[in-house]
PAGU-46947 format. One record per residue (C-alpha): residue in one letter; x, y, z. Coordinates in steps of 0.1 Angstrom, whole numbers, padded with zeros to 4 digits, always signed. Layout:
BEGIN
aXYZ...
This chain:
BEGIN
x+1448+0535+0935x+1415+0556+0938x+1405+0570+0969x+1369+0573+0975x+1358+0603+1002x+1327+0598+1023x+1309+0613+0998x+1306+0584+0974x+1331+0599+0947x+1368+0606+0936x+1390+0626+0959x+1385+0661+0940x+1358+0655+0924x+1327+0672+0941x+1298+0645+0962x+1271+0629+0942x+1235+0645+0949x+1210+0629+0961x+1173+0639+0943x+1144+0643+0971x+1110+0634+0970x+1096+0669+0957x+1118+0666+0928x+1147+0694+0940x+1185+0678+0947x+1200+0678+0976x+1226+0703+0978x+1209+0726+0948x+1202+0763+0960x+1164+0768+0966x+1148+0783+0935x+1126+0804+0952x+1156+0824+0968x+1180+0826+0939x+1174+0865+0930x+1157+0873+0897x+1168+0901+0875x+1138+0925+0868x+1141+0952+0845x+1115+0980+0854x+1113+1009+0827x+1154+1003+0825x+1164+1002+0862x+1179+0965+0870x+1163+0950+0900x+1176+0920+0917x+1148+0902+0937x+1143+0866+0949x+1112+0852+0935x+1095+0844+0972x+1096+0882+0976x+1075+0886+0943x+1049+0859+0948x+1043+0864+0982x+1032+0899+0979x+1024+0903+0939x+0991+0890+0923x+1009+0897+0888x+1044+0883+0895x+1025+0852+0915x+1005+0847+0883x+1036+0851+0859x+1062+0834+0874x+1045+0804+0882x+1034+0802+0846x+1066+0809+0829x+1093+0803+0857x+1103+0768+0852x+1137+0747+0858x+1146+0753+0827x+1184+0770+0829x+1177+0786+0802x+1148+0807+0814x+1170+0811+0852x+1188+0835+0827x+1162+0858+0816x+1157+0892+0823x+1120+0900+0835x+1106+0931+0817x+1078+0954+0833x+1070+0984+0815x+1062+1013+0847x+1076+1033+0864x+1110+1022+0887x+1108+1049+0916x+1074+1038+0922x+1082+1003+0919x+1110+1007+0945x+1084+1017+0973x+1067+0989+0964x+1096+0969+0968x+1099+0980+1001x+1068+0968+1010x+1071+0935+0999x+1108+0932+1017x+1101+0950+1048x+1062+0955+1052x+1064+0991+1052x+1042+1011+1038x+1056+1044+1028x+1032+1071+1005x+1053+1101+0997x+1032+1129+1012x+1052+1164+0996x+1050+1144+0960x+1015+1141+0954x+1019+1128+0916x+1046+1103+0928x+1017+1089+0955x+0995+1085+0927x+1018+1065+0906x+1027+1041+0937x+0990+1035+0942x+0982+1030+0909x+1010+1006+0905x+1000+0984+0936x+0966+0982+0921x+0983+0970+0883x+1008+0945+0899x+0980+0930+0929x+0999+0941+0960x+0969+0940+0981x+0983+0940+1017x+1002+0978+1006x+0965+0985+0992x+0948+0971+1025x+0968+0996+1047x+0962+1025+1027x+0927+1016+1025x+0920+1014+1063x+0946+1039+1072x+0922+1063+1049x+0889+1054+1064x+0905+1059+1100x+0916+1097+1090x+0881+1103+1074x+0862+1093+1101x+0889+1109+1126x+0890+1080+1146x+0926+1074+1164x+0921+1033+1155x+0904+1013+1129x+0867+1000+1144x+0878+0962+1130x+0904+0945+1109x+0920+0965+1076x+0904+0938+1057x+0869+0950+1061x+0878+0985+1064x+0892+0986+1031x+0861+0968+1016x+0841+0993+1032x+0862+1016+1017x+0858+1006+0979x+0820+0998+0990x+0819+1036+0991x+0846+1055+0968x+0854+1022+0942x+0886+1007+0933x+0920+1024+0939x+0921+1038+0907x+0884+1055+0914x+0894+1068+0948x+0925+1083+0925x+0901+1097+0899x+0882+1113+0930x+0914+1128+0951x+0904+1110+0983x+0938+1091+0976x+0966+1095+0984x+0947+1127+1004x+0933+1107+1026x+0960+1085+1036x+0981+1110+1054x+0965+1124+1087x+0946+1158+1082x+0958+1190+1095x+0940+1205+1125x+0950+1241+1113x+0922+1261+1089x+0930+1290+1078x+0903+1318+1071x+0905+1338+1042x+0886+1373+1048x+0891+1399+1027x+0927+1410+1033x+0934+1393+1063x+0935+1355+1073x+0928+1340+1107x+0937+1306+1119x+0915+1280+1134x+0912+1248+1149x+0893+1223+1128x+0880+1202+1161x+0865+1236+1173x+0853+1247+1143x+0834+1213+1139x+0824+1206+1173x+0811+1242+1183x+0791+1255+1144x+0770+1233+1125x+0781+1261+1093x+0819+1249+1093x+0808+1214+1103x+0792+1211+1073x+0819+1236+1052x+0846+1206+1063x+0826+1172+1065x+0803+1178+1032x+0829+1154+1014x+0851+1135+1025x+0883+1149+1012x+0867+1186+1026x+0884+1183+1062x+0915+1185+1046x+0913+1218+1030x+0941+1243+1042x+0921+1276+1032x+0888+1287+1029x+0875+1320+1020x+0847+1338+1042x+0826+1369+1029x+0819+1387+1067x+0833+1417+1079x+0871+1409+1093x+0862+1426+1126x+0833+1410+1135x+0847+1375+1119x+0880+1377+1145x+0858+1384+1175x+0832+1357+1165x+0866+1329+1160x+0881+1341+1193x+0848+1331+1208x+0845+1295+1192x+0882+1287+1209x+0880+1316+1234x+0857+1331+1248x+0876+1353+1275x+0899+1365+1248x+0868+1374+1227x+0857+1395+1250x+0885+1412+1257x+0885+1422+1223x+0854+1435+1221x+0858+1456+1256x+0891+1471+1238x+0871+1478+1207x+0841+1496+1226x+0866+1519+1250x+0885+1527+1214x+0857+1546+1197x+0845+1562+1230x+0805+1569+1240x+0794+1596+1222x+0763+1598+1197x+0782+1587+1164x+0803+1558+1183x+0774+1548+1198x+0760+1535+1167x+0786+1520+1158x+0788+1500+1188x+0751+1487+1182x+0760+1481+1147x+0791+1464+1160x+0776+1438+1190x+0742+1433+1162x+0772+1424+1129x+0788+1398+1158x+0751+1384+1169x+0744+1380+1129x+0774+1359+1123x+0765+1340+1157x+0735+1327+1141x+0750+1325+1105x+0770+1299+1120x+0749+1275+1142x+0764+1272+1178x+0747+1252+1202x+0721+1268+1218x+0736+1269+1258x+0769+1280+1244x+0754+1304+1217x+0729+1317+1249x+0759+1320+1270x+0776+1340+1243x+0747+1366+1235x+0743+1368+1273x+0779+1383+1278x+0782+1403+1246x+0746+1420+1256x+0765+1425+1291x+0795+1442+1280x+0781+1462+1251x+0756+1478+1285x+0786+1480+1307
């Protein structure tokens, strides 16, 4: 005698299926979360194909086209010709949402970018995009969403691959360095970038001319050392300037020859005050004291 389980069959034998109204089976494994085997410039990657479509243009595209129930096809090994580290980070992305540039590898960044670009991964793009216009504009957040940030974005420097081509990616991405340091002659002096900026219209325009400038580490200024450390002192401050200066006068001592070279000294630091375009009350305020402790 047969024994029939609840499931409508033979004891052993596994329960019938019952086939939905989308066309799956009930019981069948979703398709869209069985992994896929990608091979990417011969690294294996094993990915479920709701992971690829939600976040990929190109795999969206493909895979709906060619992906089928065929269990033949289940079988086959997907084949993208780039590069796999790259790929990796922007599997990450479309696992995890995070967006991760590599900032000490600059060719590495390059190939990630231009990768997101090839296979559509626009929301990895999107972040990059407004996370770039927030750093050149110096701005702590984005004015509106990332979506119109990044338009404005490729309104102004073009496609990814164009910002590439231009080096305001992957540049712009990561936040700038406040620290600029000043090349003259044989010695180098360090700056604040905010200062510099804020207080002389010369190095505002030295760092703002393009937008990739405010991100230069060195820069290379053809003024007398001397007169260029009292003059830097004085942008971040002024106290310590003048210190320097007073130290510098009581050095060389009073007599006819020093003299002259105390006149040449305070008239060298007035030059490079105008060279550089202070405001007027602090550039006042500055010429005022130096005038007051070269008569002291």
């Amino acid at each position: 005698m047969t024994i029939t389980n609840s499931g409508g069959g033979s004891e052993g034998s596994p329960p019938k299926r019952r086939r939905l109204h989308d066309g799956s089976v009930d019981g069948e494994p979703d398709d869209d979360l069985l992994p896929l085997s990608i091979d990417v410039g011969g690294t294996l990657f094993r990915v479920s194909r709701t992971t690829l479509t939600n976040s990929s243009a190109y795999f969206e595209s493909m895979l709906s086209a060619r992906w089928t129930n065929d269990e033949s096809d289940k079988k086959d090994v997907l084949f993208v010709d780039q590069d796999p580290s790259a790929f990796e980070a922007l599997l990450t992305y479309m696992r995890s949402g995070i967006v991760h540039l590599p900032r000490q590898d600059d060719f590495m960044a390059k190939k990630i970018l231009i990768l997101a670009e090839f296979l559509g991964v626009d929301g990895f793009l999107v972040y990059v995009k407004a996370t770039a216009m927030k750093n050149i504009y110096r701005r702590d957040e984005c004015l509106s969403d990332e979506i119109t940030e990044a338009a404005e974005f490729d309104s102004r420097f073009g496609n990814t691959s164009a910002a590439v081509d231009k080096g305001i990616l992957p540049c712009c991405f990561f936040p700038p360095s406040d620290d600029l340091a000043i090349r003259v002659v044989d010695r180098v002096f360090h700056a604040s970038k905010t200062i510099l900026v804020a207080k002389s219209a010369y190095f505002s325009r030295v760092l703002t001319l393009a937008p990739d400038d405010y991100w230069k580490e060195e820069i290379t200024f053809h003024e007398n050392p001397d007169v260029t450390e009292v003059v830097l002192q004085m942008l971040g401050s002024p106290n310590s300037a003048f210190t320097s200066m007073t130290e510098k006068f009581n050095s060389v001592g009073t007599d006819g020859q020093n003299a002259k070279f105390r006149h040449f000294y305070v008239q060298a630091i007035l030059t490079l005050i105008d060279k550089l375009h202070l405001p007027v009350d602090f550039r006042d305020n500055c010429v005022q004291t130096i005038t007051h402790t070269f008569n002291a």
